[in-house]
C-alpha positions as CSV (number, residue, x, y, z in Angstrom):
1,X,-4.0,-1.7,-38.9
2,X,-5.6,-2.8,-35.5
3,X,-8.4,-0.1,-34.2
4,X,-9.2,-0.2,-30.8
5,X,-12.7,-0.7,-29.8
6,X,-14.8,-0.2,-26.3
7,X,-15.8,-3.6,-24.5
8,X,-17.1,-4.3,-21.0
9,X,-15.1,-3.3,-18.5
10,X,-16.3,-6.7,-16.4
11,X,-14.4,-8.7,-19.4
12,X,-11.1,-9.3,-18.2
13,X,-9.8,-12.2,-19.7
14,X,-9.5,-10.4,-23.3
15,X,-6.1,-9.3,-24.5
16,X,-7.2,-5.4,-23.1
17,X,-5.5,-1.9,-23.6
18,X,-6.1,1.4,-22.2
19,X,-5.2,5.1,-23.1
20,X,-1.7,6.3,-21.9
21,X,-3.3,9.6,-20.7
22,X,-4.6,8.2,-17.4
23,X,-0.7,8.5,-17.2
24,X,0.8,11.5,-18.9
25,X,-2.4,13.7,-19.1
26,X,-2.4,17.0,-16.8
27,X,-6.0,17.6,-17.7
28,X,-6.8,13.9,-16.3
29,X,-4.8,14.3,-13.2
30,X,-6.6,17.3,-12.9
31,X,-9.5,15.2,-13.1
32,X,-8.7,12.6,-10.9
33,X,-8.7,15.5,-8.3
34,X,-13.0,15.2,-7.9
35,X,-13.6,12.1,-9.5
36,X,-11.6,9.7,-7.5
37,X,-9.5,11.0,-4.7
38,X,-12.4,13.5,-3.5
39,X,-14.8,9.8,-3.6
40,X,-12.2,7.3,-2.3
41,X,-11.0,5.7,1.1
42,X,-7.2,5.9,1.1
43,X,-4.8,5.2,4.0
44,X,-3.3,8.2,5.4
45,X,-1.0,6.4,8.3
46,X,-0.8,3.9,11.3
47,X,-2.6,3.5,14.5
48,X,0.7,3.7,15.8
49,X,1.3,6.8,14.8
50,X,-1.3,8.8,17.1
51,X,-1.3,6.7,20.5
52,X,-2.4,9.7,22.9
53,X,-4.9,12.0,22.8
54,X,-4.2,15.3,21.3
55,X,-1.7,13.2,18.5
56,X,-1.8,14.0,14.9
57,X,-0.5,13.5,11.4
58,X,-1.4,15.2,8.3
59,X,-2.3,13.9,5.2
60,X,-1.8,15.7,1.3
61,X,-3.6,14.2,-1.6
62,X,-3.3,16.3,-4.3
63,X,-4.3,20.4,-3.5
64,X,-6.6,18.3,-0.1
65,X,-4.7,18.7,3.4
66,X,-6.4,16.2,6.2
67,X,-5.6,16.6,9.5
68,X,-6.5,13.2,11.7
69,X,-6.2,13.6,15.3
70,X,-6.7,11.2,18.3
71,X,-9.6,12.7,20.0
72,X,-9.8,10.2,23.1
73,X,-8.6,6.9,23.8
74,X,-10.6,5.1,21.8
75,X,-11.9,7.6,19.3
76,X,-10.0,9.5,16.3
77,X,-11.5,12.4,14.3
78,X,-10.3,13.6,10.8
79,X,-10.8,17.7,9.5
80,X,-10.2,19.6,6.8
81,X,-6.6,20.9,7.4
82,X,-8.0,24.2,6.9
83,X,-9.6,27.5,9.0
84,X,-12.8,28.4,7.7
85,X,-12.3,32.4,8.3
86,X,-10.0,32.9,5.3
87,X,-8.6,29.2,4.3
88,X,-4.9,28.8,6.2
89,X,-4.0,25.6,6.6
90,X,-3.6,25.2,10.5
91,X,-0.9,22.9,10.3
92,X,1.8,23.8,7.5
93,X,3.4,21.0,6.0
94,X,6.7,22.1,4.0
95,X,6.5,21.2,0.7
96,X,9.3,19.1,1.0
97,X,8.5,17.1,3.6
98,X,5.7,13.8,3.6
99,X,3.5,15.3,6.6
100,X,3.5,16.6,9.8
101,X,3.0,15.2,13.1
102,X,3.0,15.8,16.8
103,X,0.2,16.7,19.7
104,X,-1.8,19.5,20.9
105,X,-4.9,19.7,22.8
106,X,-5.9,22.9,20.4
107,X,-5.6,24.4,17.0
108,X,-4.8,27.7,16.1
109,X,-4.5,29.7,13.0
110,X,-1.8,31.4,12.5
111,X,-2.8,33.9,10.6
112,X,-5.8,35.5,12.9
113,X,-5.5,33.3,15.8
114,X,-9.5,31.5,15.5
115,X,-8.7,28.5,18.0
116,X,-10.6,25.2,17.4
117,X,-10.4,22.0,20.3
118,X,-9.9,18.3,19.2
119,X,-13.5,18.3,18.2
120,X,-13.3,20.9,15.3
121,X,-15.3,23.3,17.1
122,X,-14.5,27.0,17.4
123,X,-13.5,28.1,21.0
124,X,-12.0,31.5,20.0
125,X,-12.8,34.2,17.5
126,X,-11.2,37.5,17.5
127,X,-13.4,40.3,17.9
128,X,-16.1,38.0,17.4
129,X,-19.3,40.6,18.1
130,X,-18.3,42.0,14.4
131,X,-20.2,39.1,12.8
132,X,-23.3,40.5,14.6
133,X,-24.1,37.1,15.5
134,X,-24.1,35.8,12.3
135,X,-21.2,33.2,13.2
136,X,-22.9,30.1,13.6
137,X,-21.5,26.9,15.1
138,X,-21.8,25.2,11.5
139,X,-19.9,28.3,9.5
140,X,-17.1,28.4,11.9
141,X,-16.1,24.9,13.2
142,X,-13.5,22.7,11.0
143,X,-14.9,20.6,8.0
144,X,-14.8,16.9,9.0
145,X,-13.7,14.2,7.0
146,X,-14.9,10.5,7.1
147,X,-12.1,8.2,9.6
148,X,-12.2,4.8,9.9
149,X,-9.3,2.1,10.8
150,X,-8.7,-1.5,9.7
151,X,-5.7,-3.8,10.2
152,X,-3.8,-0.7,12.3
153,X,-4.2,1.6,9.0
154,X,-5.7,4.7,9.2
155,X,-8.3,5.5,6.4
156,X,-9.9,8.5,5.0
157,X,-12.7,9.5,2.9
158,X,-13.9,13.2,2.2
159,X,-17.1,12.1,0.2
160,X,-19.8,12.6,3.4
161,X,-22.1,10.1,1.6
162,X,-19.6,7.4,1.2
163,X,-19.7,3.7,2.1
164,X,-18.1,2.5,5.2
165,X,-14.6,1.7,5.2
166,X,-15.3,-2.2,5.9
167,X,-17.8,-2.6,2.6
168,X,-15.1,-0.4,0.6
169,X,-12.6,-3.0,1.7
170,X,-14.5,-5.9,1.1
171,X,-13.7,-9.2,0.1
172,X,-9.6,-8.3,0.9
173,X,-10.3,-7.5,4.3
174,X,-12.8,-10.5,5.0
175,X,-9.8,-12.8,3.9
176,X,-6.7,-10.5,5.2
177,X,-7.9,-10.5,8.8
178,X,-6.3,-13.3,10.2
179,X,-3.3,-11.8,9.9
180,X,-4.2,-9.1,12.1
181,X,-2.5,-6.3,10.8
182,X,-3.2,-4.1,14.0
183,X,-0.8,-5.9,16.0
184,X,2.0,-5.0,14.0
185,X,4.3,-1.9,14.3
186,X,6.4,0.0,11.7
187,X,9.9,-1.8,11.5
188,X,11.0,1.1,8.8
189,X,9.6,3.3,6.2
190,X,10.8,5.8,3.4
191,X,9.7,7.9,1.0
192,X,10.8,10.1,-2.3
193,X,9.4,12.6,-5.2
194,X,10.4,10.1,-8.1
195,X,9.8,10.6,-11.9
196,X,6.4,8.6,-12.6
197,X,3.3,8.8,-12.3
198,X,1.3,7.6,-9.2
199,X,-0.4,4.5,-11.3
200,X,2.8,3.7,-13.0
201,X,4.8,3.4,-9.5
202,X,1.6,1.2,-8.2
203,X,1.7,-0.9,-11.1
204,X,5.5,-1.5,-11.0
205,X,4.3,-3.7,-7.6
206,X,0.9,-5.3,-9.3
207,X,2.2,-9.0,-10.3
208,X,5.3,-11.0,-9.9
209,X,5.1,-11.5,-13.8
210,X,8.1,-8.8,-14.3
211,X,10.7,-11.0,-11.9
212,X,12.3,-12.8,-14.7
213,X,12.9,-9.5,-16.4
214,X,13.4,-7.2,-13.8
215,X,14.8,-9.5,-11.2
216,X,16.6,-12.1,-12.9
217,X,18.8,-13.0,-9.7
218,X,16.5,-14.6,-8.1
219,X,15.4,-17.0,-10.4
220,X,18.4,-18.7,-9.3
221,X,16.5,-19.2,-5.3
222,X,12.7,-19.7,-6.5
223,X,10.0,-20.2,-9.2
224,X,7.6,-16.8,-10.2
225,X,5.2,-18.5,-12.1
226,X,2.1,-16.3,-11.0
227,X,-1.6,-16.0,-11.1
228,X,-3.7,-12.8,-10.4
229,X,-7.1,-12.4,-9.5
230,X,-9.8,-9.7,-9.3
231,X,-12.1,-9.1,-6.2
232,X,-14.1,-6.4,-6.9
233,X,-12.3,-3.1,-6.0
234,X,-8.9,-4.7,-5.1
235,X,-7.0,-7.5,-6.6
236,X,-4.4,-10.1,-5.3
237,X,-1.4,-12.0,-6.8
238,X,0.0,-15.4,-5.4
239,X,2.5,-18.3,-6.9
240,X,0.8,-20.5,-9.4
241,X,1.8,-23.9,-8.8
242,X,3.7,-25.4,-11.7
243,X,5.6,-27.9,-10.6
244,X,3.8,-31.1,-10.0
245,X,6.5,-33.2,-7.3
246,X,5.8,-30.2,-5.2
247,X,2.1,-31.2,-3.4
248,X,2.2,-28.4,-0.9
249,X,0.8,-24.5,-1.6
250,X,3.1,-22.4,-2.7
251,X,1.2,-19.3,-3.4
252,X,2.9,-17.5,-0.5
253,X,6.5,-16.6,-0.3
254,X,6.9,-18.1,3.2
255,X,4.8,-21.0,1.9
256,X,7.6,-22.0,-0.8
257,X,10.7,-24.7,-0.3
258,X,13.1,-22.6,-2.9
259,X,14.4,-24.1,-6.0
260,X,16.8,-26.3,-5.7
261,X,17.0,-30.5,-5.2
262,X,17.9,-30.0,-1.3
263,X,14.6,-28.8,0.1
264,X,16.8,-27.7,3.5
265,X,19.2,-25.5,1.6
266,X,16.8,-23.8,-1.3
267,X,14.7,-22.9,1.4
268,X,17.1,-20.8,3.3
269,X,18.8,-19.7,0.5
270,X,15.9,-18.0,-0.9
271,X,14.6,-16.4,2.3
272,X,18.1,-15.2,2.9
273,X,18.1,-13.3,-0.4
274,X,14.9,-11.8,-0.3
275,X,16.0,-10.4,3.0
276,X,19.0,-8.8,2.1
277,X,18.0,-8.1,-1.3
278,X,14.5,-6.4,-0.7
279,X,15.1,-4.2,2.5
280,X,15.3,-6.3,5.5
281,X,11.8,-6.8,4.2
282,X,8.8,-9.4,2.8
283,X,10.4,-11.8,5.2
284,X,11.7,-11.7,9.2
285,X,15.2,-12.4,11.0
286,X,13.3,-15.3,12.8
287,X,12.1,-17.2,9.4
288,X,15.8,-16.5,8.2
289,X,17.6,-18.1,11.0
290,X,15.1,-20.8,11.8
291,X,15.9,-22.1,7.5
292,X,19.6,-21.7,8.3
293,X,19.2,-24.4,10.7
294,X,17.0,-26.5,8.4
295,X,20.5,-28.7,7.1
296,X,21.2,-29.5,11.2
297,X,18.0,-30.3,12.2
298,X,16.7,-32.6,9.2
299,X,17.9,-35.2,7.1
300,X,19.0,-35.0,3.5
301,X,16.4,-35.8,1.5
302,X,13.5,-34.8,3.7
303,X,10.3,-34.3,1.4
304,X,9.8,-30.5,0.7
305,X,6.6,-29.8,2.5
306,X,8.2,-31.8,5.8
307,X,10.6,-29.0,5.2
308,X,8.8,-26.3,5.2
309,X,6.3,-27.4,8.3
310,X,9.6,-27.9,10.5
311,X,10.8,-24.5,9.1
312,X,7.6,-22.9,10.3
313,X,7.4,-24.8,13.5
314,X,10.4,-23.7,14.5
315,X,10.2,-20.3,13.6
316,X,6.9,-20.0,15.4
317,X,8.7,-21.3,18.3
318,X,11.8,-19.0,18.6
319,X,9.5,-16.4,17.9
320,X,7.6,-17.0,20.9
321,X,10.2,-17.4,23.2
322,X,11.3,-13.9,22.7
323,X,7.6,-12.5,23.1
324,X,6.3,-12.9,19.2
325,X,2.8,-14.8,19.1
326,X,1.8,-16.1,15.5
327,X,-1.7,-15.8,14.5
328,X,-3.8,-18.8,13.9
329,X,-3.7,-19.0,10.3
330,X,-5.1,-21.9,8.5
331,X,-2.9,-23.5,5.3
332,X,-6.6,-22.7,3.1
333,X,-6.5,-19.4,4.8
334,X,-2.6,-18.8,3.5
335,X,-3.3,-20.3,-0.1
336,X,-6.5,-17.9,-0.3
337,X,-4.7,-14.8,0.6
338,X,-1.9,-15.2,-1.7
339,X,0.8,-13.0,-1.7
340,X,0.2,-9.4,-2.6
341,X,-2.8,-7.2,-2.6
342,X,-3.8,-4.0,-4.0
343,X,-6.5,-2.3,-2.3
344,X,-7.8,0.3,-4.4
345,X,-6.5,3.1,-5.5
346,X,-3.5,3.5,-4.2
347,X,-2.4,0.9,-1.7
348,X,-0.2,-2.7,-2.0
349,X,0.5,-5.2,0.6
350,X,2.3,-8.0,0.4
351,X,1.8,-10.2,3.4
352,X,3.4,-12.6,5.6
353,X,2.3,-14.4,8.7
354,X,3.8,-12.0,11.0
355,X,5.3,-9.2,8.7
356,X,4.0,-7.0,5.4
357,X,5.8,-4.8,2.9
358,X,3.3,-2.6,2.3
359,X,3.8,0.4,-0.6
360,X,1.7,3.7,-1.6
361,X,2.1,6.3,-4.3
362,X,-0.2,9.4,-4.8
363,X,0.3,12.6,-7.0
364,X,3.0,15.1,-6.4
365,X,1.5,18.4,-7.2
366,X,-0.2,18.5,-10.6
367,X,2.5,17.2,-12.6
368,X,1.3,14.1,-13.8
369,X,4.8,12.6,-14.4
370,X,5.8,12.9,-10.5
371,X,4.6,10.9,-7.5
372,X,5.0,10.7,-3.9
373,X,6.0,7.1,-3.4
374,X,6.5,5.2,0.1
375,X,7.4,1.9,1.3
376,X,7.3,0.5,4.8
377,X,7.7,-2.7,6.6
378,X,5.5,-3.7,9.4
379,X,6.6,-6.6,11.7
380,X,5.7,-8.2,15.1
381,X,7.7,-7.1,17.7
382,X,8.0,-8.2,22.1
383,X,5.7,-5.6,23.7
384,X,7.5,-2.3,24.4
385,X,10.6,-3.9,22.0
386,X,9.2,-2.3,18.7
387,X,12.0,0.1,16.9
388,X,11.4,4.6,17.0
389,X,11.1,5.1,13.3
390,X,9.7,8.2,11.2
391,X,9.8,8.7,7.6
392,X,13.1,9.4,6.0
393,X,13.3,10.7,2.9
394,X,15.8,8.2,0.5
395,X,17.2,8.5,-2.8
396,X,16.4,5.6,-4.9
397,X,19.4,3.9,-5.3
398,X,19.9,0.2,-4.2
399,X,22.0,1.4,-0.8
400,X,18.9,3.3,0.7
401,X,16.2,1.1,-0.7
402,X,18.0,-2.9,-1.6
403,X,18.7,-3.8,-4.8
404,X,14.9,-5.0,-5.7
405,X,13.3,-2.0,-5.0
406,X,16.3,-0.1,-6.8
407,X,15.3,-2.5,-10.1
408,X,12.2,-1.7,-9.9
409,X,12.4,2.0,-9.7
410,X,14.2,2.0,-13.1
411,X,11.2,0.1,-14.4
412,X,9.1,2.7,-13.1
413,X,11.0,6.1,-14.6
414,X,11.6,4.3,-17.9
415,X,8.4,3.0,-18.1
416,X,6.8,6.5,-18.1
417,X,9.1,7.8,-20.5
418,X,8.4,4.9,-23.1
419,X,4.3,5.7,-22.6
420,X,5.0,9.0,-24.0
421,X,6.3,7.5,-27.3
422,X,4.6,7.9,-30.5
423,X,5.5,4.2,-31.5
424,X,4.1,3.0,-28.3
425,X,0.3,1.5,-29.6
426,X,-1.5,1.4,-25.9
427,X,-0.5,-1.5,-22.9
428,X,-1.3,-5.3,-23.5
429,X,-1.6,-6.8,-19.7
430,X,-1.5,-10.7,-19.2
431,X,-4.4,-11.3,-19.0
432,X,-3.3,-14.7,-15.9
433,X,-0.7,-13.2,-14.6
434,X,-1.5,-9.0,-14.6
435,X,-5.1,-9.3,-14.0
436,X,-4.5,-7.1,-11.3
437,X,-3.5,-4.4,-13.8
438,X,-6.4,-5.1,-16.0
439,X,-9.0,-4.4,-12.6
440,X,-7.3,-1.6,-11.5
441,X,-7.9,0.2,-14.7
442,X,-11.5,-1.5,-14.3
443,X,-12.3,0.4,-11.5
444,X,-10.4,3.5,-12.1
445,X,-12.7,4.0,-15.8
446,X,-15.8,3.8,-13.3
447,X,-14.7,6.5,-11.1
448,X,-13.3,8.5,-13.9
449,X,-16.7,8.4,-16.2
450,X,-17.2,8.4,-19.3
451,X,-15.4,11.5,-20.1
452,X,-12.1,9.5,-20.1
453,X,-11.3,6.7,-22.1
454,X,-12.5,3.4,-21.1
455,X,-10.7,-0.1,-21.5
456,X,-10.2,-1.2,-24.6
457,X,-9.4,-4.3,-26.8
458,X,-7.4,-4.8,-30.3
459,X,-9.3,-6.3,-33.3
């Protein structure tokens, strides 16, 4: 019978399992409450989303209410969405809905009316000469919370001692910057309660290893051969190149020719199935139309990477004729980013040159077999030309989210039914292709302690 024993966490190329109750355990959600969410930057929204002063959005993590508010021009503030007299939350979010937005210039409790300005400090007690004077500034002003942006997101962090945001993010955001995230806008997002846990939803979008299983239709347009690599806190995924009569990178999706002996045609054919298969997403109109046009404008038999610089090329220039300006982005710079990242915990983004499908899942309430997951695509867009979206809440059904996403949401249920099995003897990761997985769990058994099992290996 194989026993499980403890090894290093930093030894991630062993065949490694961990304990299913960092997935089904209500005690280690619980848990997970002060020892990682309470110590973590996480994304609560977009730039976007509070462009005047007075704008605000809420964000729920758990039983934790944040309340980020644009403060001035150039300056956002984040609070406690809480009154310190007897603990209302001054902005209710209903518990159906994903948060609450919308501008004021002040905040007022609802309950006994204390009144606090975009600074979090107290401008109005009732009957305030009851205290005696005993109502200090400190007692009586909102609680703030670490804010910080990168790339357009918004990021929080209610540990007061914690690192800043851009050493948390460190090496991704080092090597995600030239993509300048910031000038991109929301093109659509969604969100739903769905049966798994937060971790097993993230997971579901950790490595391309799962496409010939999950997603067998498009073997048909492309090779999913992948590699996946740990930096530090986050991790990143890309396109292993196996196929030697192919001298170009392909660790990018908009980096590959297709499959197919026609590099003109397997080119379009698999950016126009990922776009209408995965959302209108992890690709752009422009990139679609400019490969349609590939079997015009080029010869048969053109070499596959003369294909694919036309492709771009062309791309780049119908894109800036209606007002779309490409970053400078290097081929080494593409290779190195690859094609996914998870930013750690709770945060995925798979990038493109002037697009990214970005995903995030996070407990709902403390039932450990629920999570709030959302998806949203961020694109370049003319100035002034990008679309009015807010989240919608969407069944997960191939209609509302595209057949990929719909695939991999039965993954995601089944999969955390299946971990509650007695037969089921503990995960077994690939250790190439789902190293990802394997770091994730690295740096979640760090924050958790030693109280909670720790990754493991089979004899």
């Amino acid at each position: 019978m194989n026993k499980p024993v403890e090894i290093s966490v930093e030894d991630l190329i062993e065949p490694l399992t961990y304990s299913v109750e960092a997935f089904t355990s209500r005690d280690y959600a619980a848990a997970e409450a002060d020892l990682l969410w309470a110590k973590v930057w996480q994304h609560a929204g977009r730039v976007e989303e509070v462009p005047k002063v007075g704008d605000f959005i809420t964000y729920d993590i758990g039983d934790d209410a944040i309340l980020v508010v644009r403060t001035a021009p150039d300056s956002l503030k984040a609070y406690h969405n809480v009154c310190p007299h007897r603990g209302r939350r001054l902005i209710d979010t209903p518990c159906d809905a994903n948060r609450t937005c919308g501008n004021r210039k002040r905040f007022v409790c609802g309950f006994h009316g204390w009144t606090f300005d975009l600074q979090g400090k107290n401008t109005y007690i009732l009957d305030e000469s009851d205290w005696k004077g005993e109502l200090t500034s400190e007692r009586t002003s909102l609680a703030e919370v670490r804010v910080d942006t990168w790339g357009g997101w918004i990021f929080i962090n209610m540990d007061p001692e914690c690192v800043p945001l851009r050493d948390y993010l460190e090496p991704a955001a080092g090597i995600l910057d030239p993509f300048a995230f910031e000038k991109m806008r929301y093109k659509w997002r969604q969100w739903v309660i769905y049966d798994s846990n937060w971790k097993t939803a993230l997971e579901a979008f950790m490595e391309p290893y799962h496409v010939q299983g999950t997603h067998p239709q498009l073997l048909e347009y492309g090779e999913y051969y992948a590699y996946s690599a740990a930096h530090e806190l986050h991790g990143v995924s890309g396109f292993d190149q196996r196929n030697p009569d192919l001298k170009m990178d392909q660790s990018s999706t908009i980096t590959r020719a297709g499959k197919g002996p026609d590099a003109r045609i397997s080119t379009y054919e698999l950016q126009n199935e990922i776009y209408n298969t995965v959302n209108n997403a992890s690709t752009t109109e422009t990139l679609v139309n400019a490969a349609k046009r590939l079997v015009d404008e080029l010869p048969e038999g053109t070499p596959a990477q003369e294909v694919i610089a036309h492709w771009l090329a062309s791309a780049k220039a119908d894109d800036a004729a209606r007002g779309v300006d490409w970053p400078e982005i290097t081929s080494q710079q593409m290779s190195k980013a690859g094609l996914a990242w998870s930013i750690f915990p709770n945060m995925a983004i798979l990038q493109g040159i002037t697009f990214a499908l970005c995903y995030r899942a996070r407990p709902y309430g403390d039932d450990p077999s629920k999570c709030i997951f959302e998806s949203y695509a961020i694109e370049r867009f003319p100035d002034g030309q990008a679309p009015k979206t807010e989240w919608v809440y969407a069944e997960p059904t191939a209609e509302k989210w595209g057949s990929v996403l719909a695939q991999d949401f039965s993954n995601m249920a089944s999969v955390q039914r299946g971990m509650k099995s007695r037969g089921f003897r503990g995960t077994l990761p690939n250790p190439h292709q789902e190293r990802k997985v394997t770091n994730f769990h690295r740096n979640l058994a760090r924050y958790m302690g030693r109280g909670w099992p720790r990754l493991l290996k089979r004899t």
